[in-house]
TIMAR-881744 format. One record per residue: residue number from 1; x, y, z of N, C-alpha, C in turn. Coordinates in nm, 4 decimals, padded with zeros to 6 digits. Atoms other than C-alpha are relative to their C-alpha. Layout:
<rs>
R  seq      n_xx      n_yy      n_zz     ca_xx     ca_yy     ca_zz      c_xx      c_yy      c_zz
R  NUM         X         Y         Z         X         Y         Z         X         Y         Z
...
</rs>
This chain:
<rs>
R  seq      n_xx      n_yy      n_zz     ca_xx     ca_yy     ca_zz      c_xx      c_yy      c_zz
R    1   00.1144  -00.0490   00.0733   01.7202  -00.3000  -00.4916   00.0105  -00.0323  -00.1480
R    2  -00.0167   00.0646   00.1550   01.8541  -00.4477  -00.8321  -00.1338  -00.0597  -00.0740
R    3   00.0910   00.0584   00.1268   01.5872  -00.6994  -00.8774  -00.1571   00.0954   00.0173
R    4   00.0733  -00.0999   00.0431   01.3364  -00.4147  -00.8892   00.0212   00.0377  -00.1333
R    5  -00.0264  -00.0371   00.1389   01.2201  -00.3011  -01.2338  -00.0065   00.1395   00.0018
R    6   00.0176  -00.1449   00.0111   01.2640   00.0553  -01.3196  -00.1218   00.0783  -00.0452
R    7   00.1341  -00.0459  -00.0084   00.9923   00.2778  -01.3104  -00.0428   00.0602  -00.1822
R    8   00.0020  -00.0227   00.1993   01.0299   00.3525  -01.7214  -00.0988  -00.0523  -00.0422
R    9   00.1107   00.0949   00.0152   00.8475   00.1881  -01.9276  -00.1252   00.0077  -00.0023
R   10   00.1642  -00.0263  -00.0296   00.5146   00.3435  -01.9183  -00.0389  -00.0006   00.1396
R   11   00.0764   00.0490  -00.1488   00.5011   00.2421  -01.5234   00.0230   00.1545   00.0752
R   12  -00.0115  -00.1007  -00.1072   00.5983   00.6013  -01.3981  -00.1170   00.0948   00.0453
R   13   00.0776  -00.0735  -00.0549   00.4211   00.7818  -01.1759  -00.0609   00.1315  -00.0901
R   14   00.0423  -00.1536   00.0438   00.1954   01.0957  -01.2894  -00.0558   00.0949   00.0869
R   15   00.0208  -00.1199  -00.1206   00.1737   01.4116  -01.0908  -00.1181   00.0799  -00.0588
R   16   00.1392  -00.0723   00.0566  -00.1780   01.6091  -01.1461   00.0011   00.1058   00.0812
R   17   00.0281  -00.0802  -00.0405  -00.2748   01.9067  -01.0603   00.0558   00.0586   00.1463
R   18  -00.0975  -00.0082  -00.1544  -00.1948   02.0342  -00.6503  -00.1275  -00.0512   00.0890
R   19   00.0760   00.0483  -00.1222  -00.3221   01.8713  -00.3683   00.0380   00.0817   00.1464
R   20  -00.0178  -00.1275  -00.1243  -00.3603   02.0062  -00.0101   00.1604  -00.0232   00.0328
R   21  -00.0719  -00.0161  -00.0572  -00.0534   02.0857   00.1459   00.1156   00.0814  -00.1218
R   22  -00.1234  -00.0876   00.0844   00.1095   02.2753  -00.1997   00.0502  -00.1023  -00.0720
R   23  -00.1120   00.1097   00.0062   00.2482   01.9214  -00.2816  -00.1106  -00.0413  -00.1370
R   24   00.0684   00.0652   00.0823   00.1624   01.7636  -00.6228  -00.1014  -00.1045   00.0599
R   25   00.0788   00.1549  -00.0106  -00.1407   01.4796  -00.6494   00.1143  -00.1279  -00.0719
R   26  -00.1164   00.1133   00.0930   00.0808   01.1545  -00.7062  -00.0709  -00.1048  -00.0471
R   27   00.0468   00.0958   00.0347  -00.0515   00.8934  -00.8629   00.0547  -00.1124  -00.0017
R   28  -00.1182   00.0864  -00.0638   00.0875   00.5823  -00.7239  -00.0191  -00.1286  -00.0940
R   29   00.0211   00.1008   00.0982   00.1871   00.2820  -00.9580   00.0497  -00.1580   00.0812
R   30  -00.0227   00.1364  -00.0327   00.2223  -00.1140  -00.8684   00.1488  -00.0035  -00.0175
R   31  -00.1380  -00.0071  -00.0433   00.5982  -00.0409  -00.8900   00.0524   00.0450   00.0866
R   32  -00.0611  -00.1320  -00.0960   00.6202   00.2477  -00.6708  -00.0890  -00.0753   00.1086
R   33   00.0558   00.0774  -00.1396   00.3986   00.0412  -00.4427   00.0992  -00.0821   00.0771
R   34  -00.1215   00.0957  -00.0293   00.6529  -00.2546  -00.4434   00.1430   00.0619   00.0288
R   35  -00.0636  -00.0811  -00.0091   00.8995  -00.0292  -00.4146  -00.0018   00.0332   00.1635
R   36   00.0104  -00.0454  -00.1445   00.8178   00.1027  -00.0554  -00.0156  -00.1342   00.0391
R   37   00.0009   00.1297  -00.0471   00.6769  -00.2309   00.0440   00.1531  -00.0930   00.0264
R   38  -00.1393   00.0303  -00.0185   01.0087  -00.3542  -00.0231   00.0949   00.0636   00.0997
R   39  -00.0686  -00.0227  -00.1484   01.1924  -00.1220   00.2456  -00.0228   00.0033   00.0799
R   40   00.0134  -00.0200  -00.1427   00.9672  -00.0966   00.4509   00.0164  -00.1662   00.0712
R   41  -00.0063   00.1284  -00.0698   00.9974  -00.4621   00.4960   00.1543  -00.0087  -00.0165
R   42  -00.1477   00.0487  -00.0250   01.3927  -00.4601   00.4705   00.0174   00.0927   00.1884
R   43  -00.0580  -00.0497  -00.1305   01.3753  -00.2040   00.7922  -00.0954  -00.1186   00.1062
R   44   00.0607   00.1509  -00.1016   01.1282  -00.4836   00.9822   00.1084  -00.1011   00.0016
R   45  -00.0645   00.1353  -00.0166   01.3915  -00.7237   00.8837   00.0999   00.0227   00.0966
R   46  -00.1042  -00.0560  -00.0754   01.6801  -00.5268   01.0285  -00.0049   00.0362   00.1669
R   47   00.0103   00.0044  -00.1510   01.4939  -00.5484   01.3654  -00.0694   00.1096   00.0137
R   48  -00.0119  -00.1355  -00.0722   01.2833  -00.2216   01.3730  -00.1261  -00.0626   00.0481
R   49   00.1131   00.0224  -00.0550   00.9860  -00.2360   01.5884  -00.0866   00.0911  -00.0320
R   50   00.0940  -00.0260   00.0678   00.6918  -00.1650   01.4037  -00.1196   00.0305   00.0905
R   51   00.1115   00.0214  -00.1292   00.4195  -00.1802   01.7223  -00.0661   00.1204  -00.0242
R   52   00.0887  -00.1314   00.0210   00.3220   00.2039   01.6877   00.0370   00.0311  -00.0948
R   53   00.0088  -00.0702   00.1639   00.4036   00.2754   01.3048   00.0888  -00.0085  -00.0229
R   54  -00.1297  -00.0242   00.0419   00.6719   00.3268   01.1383   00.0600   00.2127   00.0213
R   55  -00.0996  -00.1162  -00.0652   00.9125   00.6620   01.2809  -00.0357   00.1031  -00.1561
R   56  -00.0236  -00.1133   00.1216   00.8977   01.0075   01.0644   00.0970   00.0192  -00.0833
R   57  -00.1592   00.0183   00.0465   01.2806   00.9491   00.9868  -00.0301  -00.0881  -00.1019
R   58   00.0167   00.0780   00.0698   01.1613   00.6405   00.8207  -00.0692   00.0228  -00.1202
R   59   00.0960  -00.0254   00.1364   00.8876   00.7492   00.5910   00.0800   00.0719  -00.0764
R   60  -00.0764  -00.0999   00.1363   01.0999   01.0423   00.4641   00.1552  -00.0616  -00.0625
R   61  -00.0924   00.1097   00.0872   01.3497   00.7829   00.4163   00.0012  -00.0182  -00.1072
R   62   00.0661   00.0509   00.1549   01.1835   00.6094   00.1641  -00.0774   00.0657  -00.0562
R   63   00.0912  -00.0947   00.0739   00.9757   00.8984   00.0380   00.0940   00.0132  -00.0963
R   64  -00.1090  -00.0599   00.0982   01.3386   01.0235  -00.0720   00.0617  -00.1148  -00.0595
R   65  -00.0236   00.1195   00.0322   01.4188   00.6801  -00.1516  -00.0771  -00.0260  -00.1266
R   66   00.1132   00.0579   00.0828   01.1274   00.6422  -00.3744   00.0242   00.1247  -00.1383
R   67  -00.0576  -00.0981   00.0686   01.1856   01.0197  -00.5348   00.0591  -00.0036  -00.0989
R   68  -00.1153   00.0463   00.1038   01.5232   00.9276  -00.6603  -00.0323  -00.1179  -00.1191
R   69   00.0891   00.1266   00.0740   01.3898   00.5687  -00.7963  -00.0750   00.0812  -00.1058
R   70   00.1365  -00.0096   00.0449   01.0756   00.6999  -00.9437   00.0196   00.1807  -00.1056
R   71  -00.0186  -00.0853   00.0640   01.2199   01.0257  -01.0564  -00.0798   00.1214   00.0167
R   72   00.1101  -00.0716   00.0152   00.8739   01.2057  -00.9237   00.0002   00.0790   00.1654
R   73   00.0008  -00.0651  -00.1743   00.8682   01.4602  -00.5506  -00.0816  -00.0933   00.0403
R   74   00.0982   00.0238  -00.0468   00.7138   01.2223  -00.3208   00.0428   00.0402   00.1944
R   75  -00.0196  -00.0445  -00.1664   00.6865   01.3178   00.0647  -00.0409  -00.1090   00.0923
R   76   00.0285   00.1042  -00.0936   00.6790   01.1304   00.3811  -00.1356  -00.0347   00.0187
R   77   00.1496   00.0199  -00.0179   00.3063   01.2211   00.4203  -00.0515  -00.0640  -00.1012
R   78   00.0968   00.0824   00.1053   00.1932   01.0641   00.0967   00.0703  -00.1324   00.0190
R   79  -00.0108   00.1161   00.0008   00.3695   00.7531   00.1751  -00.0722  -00.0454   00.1468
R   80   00.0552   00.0246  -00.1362   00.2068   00.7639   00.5099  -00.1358  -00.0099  -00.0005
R   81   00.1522  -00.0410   00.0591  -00.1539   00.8414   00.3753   00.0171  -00.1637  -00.1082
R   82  -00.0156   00.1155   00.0889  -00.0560   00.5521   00.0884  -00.0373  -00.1266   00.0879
R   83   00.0161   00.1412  -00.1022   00.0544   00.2532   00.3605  -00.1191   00.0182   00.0710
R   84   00.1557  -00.0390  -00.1394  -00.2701   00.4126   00.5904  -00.1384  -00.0673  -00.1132
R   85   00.0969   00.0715   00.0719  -00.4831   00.3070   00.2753  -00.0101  -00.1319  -00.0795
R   86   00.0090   00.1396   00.0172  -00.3337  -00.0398   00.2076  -00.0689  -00.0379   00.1527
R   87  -00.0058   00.0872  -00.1494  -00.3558  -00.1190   00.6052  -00.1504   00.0267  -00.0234
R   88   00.1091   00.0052   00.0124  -00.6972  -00.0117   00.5554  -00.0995  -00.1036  -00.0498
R   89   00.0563   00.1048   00.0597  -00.8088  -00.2567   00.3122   00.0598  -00.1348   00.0310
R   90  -00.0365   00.1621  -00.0380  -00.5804  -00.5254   00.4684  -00.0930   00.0065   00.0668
R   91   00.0938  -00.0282  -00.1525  -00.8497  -00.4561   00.8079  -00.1147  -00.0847  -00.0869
R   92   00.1856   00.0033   00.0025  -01.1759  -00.5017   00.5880   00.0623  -00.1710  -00.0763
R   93  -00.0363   00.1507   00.0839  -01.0000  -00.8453   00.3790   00.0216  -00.1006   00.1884
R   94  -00.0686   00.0832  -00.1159  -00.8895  -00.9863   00.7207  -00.1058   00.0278   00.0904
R   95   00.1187  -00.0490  -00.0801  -01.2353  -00.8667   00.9071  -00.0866  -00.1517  -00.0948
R   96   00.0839   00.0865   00.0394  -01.4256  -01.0650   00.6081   00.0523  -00.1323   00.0000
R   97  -00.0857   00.1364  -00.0113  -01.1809  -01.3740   00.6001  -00.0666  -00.0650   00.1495
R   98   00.0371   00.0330  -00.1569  -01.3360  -01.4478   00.9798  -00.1432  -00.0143  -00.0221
R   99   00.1062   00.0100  -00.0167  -01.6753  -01.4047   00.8842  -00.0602  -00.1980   00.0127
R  100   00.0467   00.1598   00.0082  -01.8743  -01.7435   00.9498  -00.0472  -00.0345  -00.1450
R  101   00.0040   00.0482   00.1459  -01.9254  -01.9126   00.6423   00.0777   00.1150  -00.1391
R  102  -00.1697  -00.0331   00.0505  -01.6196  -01.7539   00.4973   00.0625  -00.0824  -00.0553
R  103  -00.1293   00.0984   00.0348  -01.4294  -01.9710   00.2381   00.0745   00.1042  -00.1380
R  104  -00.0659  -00.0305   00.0478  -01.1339  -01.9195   00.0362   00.0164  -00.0728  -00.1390
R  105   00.0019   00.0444   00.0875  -01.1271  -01.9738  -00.3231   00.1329   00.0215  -00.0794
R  106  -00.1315   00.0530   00.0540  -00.7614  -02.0959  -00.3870  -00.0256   00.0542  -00.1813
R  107  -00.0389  -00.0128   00.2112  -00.8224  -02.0924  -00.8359   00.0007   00.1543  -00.0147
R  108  -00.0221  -00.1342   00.0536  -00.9090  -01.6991  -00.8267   00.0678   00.0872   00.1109
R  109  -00.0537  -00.0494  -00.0406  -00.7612  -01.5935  -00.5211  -00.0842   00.0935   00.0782
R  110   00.1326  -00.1166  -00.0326  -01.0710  -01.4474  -00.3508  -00.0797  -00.0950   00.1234
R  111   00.1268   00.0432  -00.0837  -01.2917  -01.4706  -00.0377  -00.1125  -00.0002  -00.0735
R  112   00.1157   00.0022   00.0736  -01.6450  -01.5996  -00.1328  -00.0836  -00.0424   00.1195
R  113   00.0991   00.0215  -00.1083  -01.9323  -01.6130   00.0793  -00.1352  -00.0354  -00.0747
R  114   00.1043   00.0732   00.0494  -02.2556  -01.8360   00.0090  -00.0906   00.1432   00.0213
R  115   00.0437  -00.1124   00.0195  -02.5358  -01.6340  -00.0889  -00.1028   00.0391   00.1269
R  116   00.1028  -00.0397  -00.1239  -02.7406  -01.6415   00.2539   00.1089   00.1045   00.0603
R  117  -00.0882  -00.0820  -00.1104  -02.4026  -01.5118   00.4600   00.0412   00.1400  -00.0796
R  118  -00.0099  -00.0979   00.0773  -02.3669  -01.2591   00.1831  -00.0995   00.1186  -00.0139
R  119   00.1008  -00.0931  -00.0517  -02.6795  -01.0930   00.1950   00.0010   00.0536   00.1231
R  120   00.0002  -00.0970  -00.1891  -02.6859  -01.0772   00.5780   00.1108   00.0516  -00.0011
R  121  -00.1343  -00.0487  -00.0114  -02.3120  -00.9574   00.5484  -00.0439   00.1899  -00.0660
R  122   00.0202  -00.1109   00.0846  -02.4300  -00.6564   00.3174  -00.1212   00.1131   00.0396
R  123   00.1345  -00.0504  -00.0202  -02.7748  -00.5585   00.4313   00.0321   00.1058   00.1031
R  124  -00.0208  -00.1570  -00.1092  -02.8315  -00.2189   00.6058  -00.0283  -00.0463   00.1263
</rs>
């Protein structure tokens, strides 16, 4: 976990007010993202089978994993609610990537759709 940067630096998390369950609101930063991302892909590497989710053992793994790091309480459920709202938006990027007249614009890094397949894509 070395070449990780430390969460200092202005990048640390901020806890707000209480959210349901008693548990601070966390406010999650592009470190503390990379951060999980990072184990959860060292336990995929190590062979775990991912098929139905990742195990409760696991999340509070790296919840407490992340904790220590990050310096801030985070719980298994907010990293579980977190990854549930990347996988989310991977679904709708990887839903529109398929659409017909669907191209990929390599210079900004972005699906773009001509403006006919765009309208019909959008319309109620």
């Amino acid at each position: 976990m070395a070449d990780l940067p430390n969460v200092g630096d202005g990048a640390a998390a901020e806890v707000e007010g209480q959210a349901n369950g008693g548990h601070a609101r966390l406010t999650w930063t592009n470190v503390m993202l990379g951060f999980i991302l990072h184990h959860f892909s060292d336990l995929v590497g190590q062979g775990m089978k991912t098929d139905k989710g990742f195990k409760e053992v696991h999340l509070n793994a790296v919840a407490r994993d992340l904790s220590e790091f990050a310096h801030v309480e985070v719980t298994g459920n907010q990293v579980y609610n977190h990854l549930w709202k990347w996988r989310t938006r991977w679904q709708k990027t990887c839903r529109l990537k398929e659409l017909s007249g669907a191209n990929w614009d390599e210079q900004n890094f972005m699906i773009t759709l001509d403006a006919e397949h765009y309208n019909g894509h959008v319309k109620v």
